[in-house]
KOLSE-103965 format. One record per residue (C-alpha): residue in three letters; chain; x, y, z. Coordinates in nm, 3 decimals. Example, Ala and Ser with C-alpha at 12.3 -4.5 7.8 and 13.67 -1.06 7.14 Angstrom:
BEGIN
<atom><rest>ala</rest><kette>A</kette><X>1.230</X><Y>-0.450</Y><Z>0.780</Z></atom>
<atom><rest>ser</rest><kette>A</kette><X>1.367</X><Y>-0.106</Y><Z>0.714</Z></atom>
This chain:
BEGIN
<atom><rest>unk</rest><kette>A</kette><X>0.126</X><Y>-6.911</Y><Z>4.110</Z></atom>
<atom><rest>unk</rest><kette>A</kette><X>0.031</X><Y>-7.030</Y><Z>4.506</Z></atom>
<atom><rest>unk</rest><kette>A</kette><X>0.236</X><Y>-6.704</Y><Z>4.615</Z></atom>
<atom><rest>unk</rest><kette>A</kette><X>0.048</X><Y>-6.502</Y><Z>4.375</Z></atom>
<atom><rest>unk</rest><kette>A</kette><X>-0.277</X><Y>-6.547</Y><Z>4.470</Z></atom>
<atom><rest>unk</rest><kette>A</kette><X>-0.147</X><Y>-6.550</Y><Z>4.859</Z></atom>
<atom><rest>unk</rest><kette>A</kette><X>-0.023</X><Y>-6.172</Y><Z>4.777</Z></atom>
<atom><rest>unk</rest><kette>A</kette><X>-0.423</X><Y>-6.096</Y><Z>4.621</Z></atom>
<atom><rest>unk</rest><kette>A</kette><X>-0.555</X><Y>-6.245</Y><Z>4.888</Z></atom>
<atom><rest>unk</rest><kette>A</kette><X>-0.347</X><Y>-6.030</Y><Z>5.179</Z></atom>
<atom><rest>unk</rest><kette>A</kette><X>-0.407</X><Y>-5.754</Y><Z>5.000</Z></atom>
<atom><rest>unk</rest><kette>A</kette><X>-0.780</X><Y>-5.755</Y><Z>4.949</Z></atom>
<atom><rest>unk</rest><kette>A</kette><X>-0.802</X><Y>-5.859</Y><Z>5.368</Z></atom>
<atom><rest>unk</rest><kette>A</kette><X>-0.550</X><Y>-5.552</Y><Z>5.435</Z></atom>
<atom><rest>unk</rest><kette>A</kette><X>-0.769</X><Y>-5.343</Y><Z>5.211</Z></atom>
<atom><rest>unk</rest><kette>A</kette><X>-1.093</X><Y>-5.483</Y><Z>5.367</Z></atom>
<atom><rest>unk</rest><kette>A</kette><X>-0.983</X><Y>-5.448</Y><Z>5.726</Z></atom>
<atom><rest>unk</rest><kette>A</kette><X>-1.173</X><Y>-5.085</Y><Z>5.803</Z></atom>
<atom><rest>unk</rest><kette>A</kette><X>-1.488</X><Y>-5.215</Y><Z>5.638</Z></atom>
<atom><rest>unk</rest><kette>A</kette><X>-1.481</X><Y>-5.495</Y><Z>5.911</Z></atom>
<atom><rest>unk</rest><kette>A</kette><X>-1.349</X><Y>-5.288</Y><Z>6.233</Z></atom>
<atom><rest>unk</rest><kette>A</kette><X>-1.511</X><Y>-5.200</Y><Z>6.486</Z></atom>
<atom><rest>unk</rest><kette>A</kette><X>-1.494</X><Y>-4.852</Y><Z>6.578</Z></atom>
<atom><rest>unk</rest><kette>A</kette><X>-1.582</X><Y>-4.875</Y><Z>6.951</Z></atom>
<atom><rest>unk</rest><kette>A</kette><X>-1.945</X><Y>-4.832</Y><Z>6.928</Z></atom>
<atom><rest>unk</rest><kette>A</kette><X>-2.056</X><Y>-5.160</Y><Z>6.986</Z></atom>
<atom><rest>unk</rest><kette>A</kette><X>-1.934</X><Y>-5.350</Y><Z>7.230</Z></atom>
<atom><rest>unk</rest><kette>A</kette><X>-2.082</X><Y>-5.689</Y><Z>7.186</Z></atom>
<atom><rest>unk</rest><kette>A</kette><X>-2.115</X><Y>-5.876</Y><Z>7.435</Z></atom>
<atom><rest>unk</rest><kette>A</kette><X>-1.825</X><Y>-5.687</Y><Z>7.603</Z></atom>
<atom><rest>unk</rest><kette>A</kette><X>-1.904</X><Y>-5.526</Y><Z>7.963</Z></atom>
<atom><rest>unk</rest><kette>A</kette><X>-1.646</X><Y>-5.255</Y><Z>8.072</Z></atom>
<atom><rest>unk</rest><kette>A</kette><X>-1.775</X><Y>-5.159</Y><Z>8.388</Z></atom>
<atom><rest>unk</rest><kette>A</kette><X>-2.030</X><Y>-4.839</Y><Z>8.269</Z></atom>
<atom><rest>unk</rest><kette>A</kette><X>-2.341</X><Y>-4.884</Y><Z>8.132</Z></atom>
<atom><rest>unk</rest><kette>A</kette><X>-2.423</X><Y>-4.556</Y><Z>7.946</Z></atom>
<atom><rest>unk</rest><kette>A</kette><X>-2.850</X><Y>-4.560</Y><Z>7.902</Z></atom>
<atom><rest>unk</rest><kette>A</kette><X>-2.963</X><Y>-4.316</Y><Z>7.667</Z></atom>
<atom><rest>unk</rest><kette>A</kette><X>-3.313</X><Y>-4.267</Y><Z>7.597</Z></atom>
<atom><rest>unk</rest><kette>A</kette><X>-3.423</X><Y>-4.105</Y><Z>7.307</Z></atom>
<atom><rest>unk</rest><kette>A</kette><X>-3.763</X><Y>-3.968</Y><Z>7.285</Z></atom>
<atom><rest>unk</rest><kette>A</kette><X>-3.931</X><Y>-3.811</Y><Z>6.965</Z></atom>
<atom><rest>unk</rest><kette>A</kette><X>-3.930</X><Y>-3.455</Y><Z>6.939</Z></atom>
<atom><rest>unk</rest><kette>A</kette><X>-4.225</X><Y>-3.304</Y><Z>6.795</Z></atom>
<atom><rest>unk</rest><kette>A</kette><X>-4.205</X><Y>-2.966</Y><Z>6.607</Z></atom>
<atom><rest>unk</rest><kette>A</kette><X>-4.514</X><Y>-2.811</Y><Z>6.562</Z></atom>
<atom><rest>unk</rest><kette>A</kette><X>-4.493</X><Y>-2.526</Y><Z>6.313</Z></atom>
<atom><rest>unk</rest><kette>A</kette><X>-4.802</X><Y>-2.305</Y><Z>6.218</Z></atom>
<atom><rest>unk</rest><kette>A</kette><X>-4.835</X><Y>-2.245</Y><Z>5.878</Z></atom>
<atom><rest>unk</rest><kette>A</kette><X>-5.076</X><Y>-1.994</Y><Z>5.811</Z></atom>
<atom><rest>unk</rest><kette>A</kette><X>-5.376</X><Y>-2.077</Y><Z>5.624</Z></atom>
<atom><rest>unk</rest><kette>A</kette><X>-5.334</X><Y>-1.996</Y><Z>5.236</Z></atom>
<atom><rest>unk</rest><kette>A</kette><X>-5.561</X><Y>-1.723</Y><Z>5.025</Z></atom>
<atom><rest>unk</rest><kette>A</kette><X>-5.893</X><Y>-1.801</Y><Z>4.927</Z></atom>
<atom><rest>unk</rest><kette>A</kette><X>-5.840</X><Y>-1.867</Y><Z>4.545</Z></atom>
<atom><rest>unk</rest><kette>A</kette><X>-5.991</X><Y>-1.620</Y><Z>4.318</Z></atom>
<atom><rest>unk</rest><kette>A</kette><X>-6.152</X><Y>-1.820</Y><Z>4.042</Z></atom>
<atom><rest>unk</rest><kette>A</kette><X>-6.277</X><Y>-1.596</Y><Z>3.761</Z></atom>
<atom><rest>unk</rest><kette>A</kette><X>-6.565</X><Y>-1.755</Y><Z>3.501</Z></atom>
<atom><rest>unk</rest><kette>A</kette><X>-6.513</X><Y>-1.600</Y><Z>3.163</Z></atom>
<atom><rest>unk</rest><kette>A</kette><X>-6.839</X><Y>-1.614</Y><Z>2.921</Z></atom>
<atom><rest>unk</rest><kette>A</kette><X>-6.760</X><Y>-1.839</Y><Z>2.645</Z></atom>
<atom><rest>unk</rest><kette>A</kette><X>-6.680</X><Y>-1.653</Y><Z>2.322</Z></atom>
<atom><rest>unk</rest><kette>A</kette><X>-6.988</X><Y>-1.589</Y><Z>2.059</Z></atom>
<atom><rest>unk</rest><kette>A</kette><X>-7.051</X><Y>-1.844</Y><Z>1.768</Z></atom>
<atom><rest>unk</rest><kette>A</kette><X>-6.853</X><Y>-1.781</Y><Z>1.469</Z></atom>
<atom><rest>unk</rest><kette>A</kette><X>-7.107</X><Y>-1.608</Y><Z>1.203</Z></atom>
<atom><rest>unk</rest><kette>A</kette><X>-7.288</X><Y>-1.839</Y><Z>0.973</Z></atom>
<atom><rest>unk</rest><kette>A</kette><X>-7.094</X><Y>-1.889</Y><Z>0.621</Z></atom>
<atom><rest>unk</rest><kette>A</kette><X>-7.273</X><Y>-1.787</Y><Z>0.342</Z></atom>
<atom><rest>unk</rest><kette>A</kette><X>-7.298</X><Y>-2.038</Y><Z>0.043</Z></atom>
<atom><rest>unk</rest><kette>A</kette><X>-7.324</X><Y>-1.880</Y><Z>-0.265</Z></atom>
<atom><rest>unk</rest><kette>A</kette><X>-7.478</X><Y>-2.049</Y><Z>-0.564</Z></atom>
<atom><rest>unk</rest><kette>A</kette><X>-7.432</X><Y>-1.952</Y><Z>-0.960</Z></atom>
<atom><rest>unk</rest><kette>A</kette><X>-7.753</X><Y>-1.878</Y><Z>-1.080</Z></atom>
<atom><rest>unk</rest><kette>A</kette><X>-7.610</X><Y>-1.977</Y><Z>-1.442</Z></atom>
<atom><rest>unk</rest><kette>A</kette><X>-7.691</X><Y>-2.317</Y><Z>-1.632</Z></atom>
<atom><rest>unk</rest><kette>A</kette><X>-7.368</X><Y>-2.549</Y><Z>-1.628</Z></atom>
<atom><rest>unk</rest><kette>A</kette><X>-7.240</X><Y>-2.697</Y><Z>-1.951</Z></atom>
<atom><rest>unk</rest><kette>A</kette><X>-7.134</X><Y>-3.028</Y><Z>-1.887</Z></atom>
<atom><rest>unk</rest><kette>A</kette><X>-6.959</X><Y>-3.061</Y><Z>-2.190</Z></atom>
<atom><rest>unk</rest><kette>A</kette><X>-6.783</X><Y>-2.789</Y><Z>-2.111</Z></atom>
<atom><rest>unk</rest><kette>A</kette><X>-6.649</X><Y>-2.948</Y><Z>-1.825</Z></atom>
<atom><rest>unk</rest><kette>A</kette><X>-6.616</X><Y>-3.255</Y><Z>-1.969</Z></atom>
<atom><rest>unk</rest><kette>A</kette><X>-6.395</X><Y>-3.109</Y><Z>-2.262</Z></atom>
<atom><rest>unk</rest><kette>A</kette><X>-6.152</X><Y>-2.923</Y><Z>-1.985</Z></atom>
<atom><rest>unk</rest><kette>A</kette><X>-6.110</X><Y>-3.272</Y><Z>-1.817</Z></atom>
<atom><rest>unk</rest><kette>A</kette><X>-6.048</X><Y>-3.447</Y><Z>-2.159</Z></atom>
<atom><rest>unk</rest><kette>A</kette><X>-5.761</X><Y>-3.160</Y><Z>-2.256</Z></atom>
<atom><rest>unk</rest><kette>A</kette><X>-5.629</X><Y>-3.138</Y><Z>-1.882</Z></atom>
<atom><rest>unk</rest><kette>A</kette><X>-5.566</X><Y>-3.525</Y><Z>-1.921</Z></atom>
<atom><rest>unk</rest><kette>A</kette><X>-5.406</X><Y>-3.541</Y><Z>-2.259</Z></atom>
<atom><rest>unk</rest><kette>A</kette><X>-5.186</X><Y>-3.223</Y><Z>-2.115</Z></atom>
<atom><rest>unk</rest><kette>A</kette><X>-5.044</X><Y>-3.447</Y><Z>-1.829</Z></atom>
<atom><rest>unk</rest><kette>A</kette><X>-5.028</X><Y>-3.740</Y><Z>-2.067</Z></atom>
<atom><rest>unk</rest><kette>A</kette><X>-4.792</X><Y>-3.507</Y><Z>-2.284</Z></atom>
<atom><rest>unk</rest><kette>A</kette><X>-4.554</X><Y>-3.387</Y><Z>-2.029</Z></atom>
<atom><rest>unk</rest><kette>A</kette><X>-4.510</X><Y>-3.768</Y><Z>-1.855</Z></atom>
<atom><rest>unk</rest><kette>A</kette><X>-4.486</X><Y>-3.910</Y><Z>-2.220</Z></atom>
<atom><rest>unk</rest><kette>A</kette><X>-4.254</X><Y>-3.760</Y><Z>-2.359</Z></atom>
């Protein structure tokens, strides 16, 4: 079991190794003889972009009102019994057809 996890162990630091080198660009503490200065300054690019179109903004009149609707009323008496009788036989009509 010891030489098991010895094996894991040498492999994950063999596979780990590049993730830890260094790769010569940092020298830490290490002084070979020449100093390379670099200085970096900003560059500044200054494109012109050409000012965009005026926008054309249209105004559209509102639509007209919709006409006025016309009520119509029956100039003829109303029965109410007449109405009351339809409601009577429109209920006994349902009360058939769940019923039965």
């Amino acid at each position: 079991m010891f030489y098991k996890k010895l094996i894991i162990l040498l492999a994950a630091v063999a596979v780990s190794a590049p993730a830890f080198a260094d790769r010569g660009r940092r020298h830490h503490g290490h002084h070979y003889g020449h100093h390379q200065h670099v200085r970096h300054y900003p560059v500044v690019h200054h494109y012109y972009y050409p000012p965009p179109p005026p926008a054309v903004v249209v105004y559209h009149a509102p639509p007209p009102p919709p006409p006025p609707a016309f009520v119509y009323y029956d100039s003829r008496p109303h029965n109410g019994a007449a109405i009351f009788a339809g409601a009577v036989l429109g209920a006994a009509i349902v009360h058939h057809i769940t019923r039965h």
